[in-house]
C-alpha positions as CSV (number, residue, x, y, z in Angstrom):
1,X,-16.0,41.6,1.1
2,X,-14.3,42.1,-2.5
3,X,-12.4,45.1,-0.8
4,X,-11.0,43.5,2.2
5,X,-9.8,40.5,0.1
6,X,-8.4,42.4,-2.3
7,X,-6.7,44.4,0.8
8,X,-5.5,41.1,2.4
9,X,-4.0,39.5,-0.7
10,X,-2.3,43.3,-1.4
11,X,-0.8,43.2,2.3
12,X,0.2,39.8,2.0
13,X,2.3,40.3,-0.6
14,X,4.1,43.3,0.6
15,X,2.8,45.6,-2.0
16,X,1.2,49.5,-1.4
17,X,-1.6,50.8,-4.0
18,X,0.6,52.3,-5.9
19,X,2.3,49.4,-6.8
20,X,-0.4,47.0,-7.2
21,X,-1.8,49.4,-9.9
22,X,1.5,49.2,-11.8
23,X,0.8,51.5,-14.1
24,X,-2.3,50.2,-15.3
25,X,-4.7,51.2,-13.2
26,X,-4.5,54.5,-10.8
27,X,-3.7,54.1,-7.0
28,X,-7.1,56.0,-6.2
29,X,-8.7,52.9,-8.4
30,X,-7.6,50.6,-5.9
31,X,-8.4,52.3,-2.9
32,X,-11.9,52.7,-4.2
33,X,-12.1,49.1,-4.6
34,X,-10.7,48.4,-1.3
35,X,-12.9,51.0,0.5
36,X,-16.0,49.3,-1.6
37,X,-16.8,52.2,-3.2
38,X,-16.7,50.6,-6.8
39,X,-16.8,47.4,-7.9
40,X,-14.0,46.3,-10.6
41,X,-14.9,44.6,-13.8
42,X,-14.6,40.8,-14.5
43,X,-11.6,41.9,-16.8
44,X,-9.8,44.2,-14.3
45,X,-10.5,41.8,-11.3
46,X,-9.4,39.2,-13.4
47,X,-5.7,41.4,-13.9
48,X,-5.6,42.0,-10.3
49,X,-5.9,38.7,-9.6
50,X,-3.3,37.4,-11.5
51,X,-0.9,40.1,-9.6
52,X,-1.5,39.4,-6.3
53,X,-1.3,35.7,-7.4
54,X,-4.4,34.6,-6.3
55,X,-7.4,32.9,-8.0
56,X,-10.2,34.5,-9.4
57,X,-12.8,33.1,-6.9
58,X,-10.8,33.9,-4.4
59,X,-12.5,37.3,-4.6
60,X,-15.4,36.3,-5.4
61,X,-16.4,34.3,-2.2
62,X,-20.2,33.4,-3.4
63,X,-18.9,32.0,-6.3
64,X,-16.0,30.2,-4.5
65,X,-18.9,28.7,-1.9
66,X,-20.6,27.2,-4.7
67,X,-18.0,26.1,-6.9
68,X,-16.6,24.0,-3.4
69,X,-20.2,22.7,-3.0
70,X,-20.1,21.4,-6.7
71,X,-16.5,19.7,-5.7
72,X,-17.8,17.9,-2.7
73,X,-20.4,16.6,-4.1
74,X,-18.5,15.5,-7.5
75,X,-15.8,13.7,-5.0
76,X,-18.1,11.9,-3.0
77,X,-19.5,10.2,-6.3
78,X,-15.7,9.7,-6.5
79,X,-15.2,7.9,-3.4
80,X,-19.2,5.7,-3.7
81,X,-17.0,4.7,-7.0
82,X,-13.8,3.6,-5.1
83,X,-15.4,1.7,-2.9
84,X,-16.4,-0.6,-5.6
85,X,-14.3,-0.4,-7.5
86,X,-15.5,0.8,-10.2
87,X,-12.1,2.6,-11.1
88,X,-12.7,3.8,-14.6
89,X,-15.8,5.5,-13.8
90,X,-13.8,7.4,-10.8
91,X,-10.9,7.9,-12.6
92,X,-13.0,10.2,-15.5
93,X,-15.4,11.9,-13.0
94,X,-12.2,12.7,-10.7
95,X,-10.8,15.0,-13.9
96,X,-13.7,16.8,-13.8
97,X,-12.5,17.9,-10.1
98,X,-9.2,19.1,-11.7
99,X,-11.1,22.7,-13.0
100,X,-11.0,23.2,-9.4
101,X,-8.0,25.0,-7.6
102,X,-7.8,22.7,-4.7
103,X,-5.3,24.8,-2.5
104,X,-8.5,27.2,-2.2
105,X,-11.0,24.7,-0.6
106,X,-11.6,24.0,2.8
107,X,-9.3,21.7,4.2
108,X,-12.1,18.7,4.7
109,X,-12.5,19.2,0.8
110,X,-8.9,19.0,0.4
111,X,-8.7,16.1,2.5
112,X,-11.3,14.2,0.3
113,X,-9.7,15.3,-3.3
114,X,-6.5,14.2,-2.3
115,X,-7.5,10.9,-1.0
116,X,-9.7,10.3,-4.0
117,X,-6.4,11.3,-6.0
118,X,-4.3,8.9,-4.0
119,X,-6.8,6.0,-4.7
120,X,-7.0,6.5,-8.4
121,X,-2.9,6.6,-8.3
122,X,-2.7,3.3,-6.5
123,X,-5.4,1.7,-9.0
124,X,-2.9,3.2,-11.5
125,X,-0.1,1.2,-10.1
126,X,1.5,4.3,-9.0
127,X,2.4,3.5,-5.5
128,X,4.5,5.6,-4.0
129,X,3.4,8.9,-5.6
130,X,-0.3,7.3,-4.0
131,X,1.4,7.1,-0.4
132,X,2.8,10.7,-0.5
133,X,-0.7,11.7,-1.5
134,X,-2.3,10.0,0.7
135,X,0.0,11.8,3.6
136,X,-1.0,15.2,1.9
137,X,-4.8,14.0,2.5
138,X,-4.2,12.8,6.2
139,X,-2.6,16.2,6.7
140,X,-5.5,18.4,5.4
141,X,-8.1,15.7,7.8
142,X,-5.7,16.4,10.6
143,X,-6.2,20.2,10.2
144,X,-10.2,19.7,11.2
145,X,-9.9,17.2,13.2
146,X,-11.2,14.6,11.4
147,X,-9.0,12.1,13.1
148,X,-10.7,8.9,11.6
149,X,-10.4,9.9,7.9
150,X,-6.8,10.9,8.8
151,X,-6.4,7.7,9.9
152,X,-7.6,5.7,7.1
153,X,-5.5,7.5,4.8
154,X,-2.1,6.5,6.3
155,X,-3.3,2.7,6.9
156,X,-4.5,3.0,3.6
157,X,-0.9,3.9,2.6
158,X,0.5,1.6,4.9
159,X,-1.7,-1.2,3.6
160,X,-0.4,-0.9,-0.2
161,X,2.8,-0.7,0.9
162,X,2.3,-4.4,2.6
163,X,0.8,-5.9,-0.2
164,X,3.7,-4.6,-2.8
165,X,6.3,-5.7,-0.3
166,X,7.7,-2.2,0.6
167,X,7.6,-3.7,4.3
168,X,9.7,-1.6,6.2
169,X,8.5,1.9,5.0
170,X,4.6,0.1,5.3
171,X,5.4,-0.4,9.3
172,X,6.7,2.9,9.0
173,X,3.0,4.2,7.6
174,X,1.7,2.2,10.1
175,X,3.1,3.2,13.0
176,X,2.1,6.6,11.5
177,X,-1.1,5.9,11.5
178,X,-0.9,4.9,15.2
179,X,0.1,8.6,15.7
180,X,-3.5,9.6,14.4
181,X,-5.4,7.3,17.1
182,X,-2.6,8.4,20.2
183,X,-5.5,10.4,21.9
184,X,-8.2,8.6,20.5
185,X,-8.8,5.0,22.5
186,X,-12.1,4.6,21.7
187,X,-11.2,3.9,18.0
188,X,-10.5,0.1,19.1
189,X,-11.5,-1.3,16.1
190,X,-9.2,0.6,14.0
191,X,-5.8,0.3,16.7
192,X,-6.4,-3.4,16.6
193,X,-6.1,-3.1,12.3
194,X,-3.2,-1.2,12.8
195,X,-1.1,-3.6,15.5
196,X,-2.4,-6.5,13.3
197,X,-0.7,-5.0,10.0
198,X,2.2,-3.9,11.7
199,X,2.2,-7.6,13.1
200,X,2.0,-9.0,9.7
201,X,4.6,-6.6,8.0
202,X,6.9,-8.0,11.0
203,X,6.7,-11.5,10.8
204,X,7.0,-11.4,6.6
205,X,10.4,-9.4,7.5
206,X,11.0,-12.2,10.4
207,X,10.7,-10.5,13.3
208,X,8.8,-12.6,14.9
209,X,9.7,-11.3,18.5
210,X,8.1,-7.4,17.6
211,X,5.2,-9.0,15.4
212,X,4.7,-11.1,18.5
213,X,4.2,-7.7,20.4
214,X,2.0,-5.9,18.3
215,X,-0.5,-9.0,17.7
216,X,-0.7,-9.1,21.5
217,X,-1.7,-5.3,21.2
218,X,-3.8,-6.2,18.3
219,X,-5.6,-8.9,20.6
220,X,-5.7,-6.5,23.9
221,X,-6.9,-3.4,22.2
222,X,-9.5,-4.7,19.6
223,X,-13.3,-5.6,20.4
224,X,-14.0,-8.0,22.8
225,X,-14.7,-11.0,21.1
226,X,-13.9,-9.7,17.8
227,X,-12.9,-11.9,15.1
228,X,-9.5,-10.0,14.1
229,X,-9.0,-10.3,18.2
230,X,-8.6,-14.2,17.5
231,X,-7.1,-13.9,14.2
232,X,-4.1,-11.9,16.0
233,X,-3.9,-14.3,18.9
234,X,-3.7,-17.3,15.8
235,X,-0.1,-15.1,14.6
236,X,0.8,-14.6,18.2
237,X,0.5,-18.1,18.2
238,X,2.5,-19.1,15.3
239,X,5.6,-16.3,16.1
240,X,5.7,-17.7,19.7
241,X,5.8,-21.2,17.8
242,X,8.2,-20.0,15.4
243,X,11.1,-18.9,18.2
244,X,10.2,-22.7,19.7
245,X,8.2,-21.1,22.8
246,X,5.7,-24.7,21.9
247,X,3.5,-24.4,25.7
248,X,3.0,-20.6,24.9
249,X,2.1,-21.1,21.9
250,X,-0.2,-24.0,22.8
251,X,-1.7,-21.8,25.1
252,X,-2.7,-19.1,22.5
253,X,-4.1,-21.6,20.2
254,X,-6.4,-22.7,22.6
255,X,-7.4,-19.8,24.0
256,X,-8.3,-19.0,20.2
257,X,-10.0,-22.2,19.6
258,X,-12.1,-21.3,22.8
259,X,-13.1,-17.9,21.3
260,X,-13.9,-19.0,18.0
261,X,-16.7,-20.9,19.6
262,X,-17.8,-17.7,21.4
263,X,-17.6,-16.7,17.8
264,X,-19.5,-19.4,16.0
265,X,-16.4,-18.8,13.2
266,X,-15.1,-22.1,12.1
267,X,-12.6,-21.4,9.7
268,X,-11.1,-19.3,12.8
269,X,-11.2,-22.1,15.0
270,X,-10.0,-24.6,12.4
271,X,-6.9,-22.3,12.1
272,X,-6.2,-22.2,15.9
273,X,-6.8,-26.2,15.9
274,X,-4.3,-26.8,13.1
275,X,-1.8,-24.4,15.1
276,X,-2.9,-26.3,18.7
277,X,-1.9,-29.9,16.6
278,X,1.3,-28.8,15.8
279,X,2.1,-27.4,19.0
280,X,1.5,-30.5,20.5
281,X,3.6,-32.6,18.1
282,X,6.2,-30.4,18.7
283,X,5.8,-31.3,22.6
284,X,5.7,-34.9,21.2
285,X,2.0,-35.6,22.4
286,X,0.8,-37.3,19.2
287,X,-2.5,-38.5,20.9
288,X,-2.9,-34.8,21.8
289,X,-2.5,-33.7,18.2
290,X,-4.5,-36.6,16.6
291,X,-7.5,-35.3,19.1
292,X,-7.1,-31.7,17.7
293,X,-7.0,-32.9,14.2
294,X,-10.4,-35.1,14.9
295,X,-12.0,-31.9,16.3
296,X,-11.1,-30.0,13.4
297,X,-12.7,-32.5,11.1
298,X,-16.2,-32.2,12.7
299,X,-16.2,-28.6,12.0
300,X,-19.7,-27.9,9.8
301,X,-18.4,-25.6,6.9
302,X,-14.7,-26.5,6.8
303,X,-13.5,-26.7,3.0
304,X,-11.2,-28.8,1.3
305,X,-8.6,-26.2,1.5
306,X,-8.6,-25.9,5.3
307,X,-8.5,-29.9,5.5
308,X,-5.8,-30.0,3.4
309,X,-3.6,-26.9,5.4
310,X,-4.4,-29.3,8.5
311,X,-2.8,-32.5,7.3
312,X,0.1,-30.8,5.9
313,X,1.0,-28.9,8.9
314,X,0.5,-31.9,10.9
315,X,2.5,-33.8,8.3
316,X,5.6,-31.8,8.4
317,X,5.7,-31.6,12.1
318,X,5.8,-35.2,12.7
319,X,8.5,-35.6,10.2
320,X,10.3,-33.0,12.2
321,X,9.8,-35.2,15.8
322,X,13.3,-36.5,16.6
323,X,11.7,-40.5,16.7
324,X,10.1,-41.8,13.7
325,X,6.5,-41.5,13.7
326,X,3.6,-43.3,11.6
327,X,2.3,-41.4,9.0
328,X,0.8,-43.1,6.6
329,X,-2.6,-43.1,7.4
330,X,-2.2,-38.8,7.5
331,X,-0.5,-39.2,4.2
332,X,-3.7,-41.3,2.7
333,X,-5.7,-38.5,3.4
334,X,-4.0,-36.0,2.0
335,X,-3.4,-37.5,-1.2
336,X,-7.3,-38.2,-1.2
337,X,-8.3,-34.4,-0.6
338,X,-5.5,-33.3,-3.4
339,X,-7.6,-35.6,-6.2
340,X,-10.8,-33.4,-5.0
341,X,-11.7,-30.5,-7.3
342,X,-10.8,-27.2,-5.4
343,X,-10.3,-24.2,-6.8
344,X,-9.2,-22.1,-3.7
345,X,-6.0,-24.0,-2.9
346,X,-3.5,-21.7,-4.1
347,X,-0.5,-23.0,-6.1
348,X,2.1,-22.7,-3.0
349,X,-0.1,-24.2,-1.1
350,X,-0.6,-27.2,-3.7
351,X,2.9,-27.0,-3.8
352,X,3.7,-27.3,0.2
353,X,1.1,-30.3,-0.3
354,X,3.7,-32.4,-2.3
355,X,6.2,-31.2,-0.3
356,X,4.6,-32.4,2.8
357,X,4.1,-35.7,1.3
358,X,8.1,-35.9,0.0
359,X,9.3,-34.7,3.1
360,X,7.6,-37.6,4.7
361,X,9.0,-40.0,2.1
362,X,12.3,-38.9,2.9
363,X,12.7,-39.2,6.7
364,X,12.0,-43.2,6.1
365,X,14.0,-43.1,2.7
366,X,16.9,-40.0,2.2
367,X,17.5,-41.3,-1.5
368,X,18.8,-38.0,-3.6
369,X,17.9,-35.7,-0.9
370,X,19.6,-33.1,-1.9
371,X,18.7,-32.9,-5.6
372,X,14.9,-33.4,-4.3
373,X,15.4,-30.6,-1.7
374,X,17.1,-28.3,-4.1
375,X,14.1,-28.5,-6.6
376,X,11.8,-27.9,-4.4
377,X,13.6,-24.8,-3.3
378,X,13.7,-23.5,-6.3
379,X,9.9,-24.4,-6.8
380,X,9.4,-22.0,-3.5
381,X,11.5,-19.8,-4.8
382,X,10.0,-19.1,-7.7
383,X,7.0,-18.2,-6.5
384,X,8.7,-15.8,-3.7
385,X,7.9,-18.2,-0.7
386,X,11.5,-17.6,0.7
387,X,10.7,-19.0,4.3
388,X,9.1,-22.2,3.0
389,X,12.1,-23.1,0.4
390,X,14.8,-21.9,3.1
391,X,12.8,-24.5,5.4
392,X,13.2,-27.6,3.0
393,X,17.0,-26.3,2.6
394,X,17.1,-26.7,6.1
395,X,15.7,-30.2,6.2
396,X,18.0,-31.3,3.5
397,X,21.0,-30.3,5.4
398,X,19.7,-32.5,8.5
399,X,19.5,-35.7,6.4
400,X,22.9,-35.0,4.7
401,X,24.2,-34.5,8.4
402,X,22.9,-37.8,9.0
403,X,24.6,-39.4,6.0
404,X,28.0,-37.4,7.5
405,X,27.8,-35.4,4.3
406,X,29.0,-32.8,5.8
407,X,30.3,-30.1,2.9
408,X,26.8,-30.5,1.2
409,X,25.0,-29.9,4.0
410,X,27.2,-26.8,5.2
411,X,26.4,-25.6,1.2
412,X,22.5,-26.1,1.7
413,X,22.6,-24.3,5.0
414,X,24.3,-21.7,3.5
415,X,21.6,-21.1,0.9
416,X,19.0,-21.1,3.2
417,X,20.5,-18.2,5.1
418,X,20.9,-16.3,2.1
419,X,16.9,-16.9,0.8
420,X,16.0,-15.5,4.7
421,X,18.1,-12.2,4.4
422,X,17.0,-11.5,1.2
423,X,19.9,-12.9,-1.3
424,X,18.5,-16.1,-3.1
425,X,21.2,-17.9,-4.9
């Protein structure tokens, strides 16, 4: 076994016996060893080796076996630490791995070092040296056909990408990662991730017609039943809402309400309520909306957050209904949930609170609109909610159309199309 190695490295590289002995050994020396008639010392082996630019346990293929077993098992305690999160602890048993040669391994090794690698580098904050190693993992999976962990790796990638905001090369990952699953249907679960994450990169970037697409697919493709099913059909929803398509959007809402029961997931169906509600505002039945609102209420398990999300949405859709609508009573409410102790409102969403209740204010009173819609731009702004703030810009210009203020509004319109593509000013 020593022999023919030594013979295949020898070949590979082109060289005769002659030449591999270089002088310091003789050529019949090297045809003993390749004929097995003598074994070489650590020390020789150990110069041959190096020539032939190989490893030392590359000759030694006992040793090599049990130095990969020692990896495997040393990366698996990696990856039990990864997933959770114990980073630290990884991170220092992972530089054990690093006496290993890794290029010498079996490729499902290689496929588990480099994805441990790629894990420790995105806890490190090192993103995009994390994605490429990541792809260097999914390649090595790909190689055994180990089309799951393959997968994972790229949505992995894909993933981190979203959550930094490196949205276009994330759907790129994505879509990637699709390519693992192509001849793999049965992997439902993990297609519907994928559509749903290539949804969500899409509608951030405001492409609400393609995210509108691939939620669909997340909805068709996914679990029957399954709660990231409804989720998706709650974004198809709010896209289809979004490009003012209100009775399909209706439609979806409902249809996730429905299947949220099926669920016994209130949250869910609180979301698809609050989405059903402002559908039907926007289609000017108020009774219809009220109703929806009434439901959500009764929900067992709603928190203060969700009740809060459901009378600010409702809020800023009447104030958007081309006849002045009562709102009082809504506003009441809202104001009473905001004095409630609640630590999982987040601060844009406290934030679209007041707005909710100012935007309100301002359709029965436009006094200083645009000073009051410009701070609260800014307020969005600053906390990188470009949508919401270039929504408020875009309410301020209405009610300065409506005073015939007509340079102003043209100035906050302007502003609002620069926050959506990505200028703010």
């Amino acid at each position: 076994m020593l022999g023919q190695r030594v013979k295949q490295a020898r070949l590979a590289k082109g060289l005769t016996q002659a030449e591999l002995a270089h002088g310091k050994f003789s050529r019949s020396y090297i045809g003993a060893i390749e004929r097995g008639r003598i074994k070489p010392s650590a020390e020789n082996l150990a110069v041959i080796a190096e020539f032939l630019g190989q490893p030392l346990l590359y000759f030694m293929p006992q040793a090599q076996e049990e130095a990969e077993t020692k990896l495997l098992v040393l990366l698996n305690e990696v990856k039990a630490l990864l997933a959770v999160k114990e980073f630290d602890q990884a991170r220092a048993m992972f530089e054990e791995c690093s006496d290993f040669d890794s290029s010498q391994v079996a490729p499902l090794v290689q496929g588990l070092y480099f994805e441990a690698k790629a894990n420790i580098e995105a806890s490190d904050k090192m993103l995009l040296r994390a994605v490429d190693t990541f792809k260097v993992a999914a390649q090595a999976y790909e190689l055994v056909g180990q089309t799951l962990d393959a997968w994972r790796c790229t949505f992995s990638a894909a993933m981190a990408l979203y959550h930094c905001g490196q949205l276009s090369y994330a759907v790129f990952m994505a879509l990637e990662s699709l390519g693992h699953l192509k001849n793999a249907p049965e992997h439902e679960d993990e297609l519907s991730k994928t559509h749903y994450l290539v949804g969500s990169c899409y509608t951030t970037l405001g492409n609400c017609g393609a995210a509108s697409a691939h939620f669909a697919l997340a909805e068709e493709v996914g679990s029957l039943g399954a709660a990231l099913g409804v989720k998706a059909l709650i974004a198809k929803a709010s896209c289809l809402a979004r490009q003012g398509n209100w009775p399909a959007a209706l439609v979806d809402a409902q249809r996730a309400a429905a299947l949220s029961d099926q669920l016994v997931a209130s949250e869910l169906k609180a979301e698809a309520l609050i989405g059903a509600a402002v559908c039907l505002i926007s289609l000017q039945d108020t009774l219809g909306a009220q109703r929806m609102l009434s439901e959500l209420l009764e929900l067992p398990q709603i928190g203060i957050a969700t009740k809060r999300k459901a009378y600010r949405e409702v809020l800023l859709a009447l104030s958007e209904l081309p006849d002045h609508c009562e709102t009082f009573l809504y506003e009441d409410a809202l104001q009473g949930l905001m004095l409630k102790p609640d630590d999982t409102t987040l601060e844009w969403e406290q934030l679209k609170d007041k707005w909710a209740l100012t935007k309100c204010r301002l359709r029965r009173a436009p006094l200083c609109a645009e000073s009051t819609v410009s701070s609260f731009s800014q307020s969005f702004t600053s906390l990188e909610r470009y949508r919401d703030a270039a929504d408020v810009l875009v309410f301020g210009a209405k009610l300065l159309e409506q005073q015939e203020e007509h340079r102003a509004a043209l100035l906050l319109m302007k502003r609002a199309c620069n926050l959506l593509i990505g200028r703010p000013q």
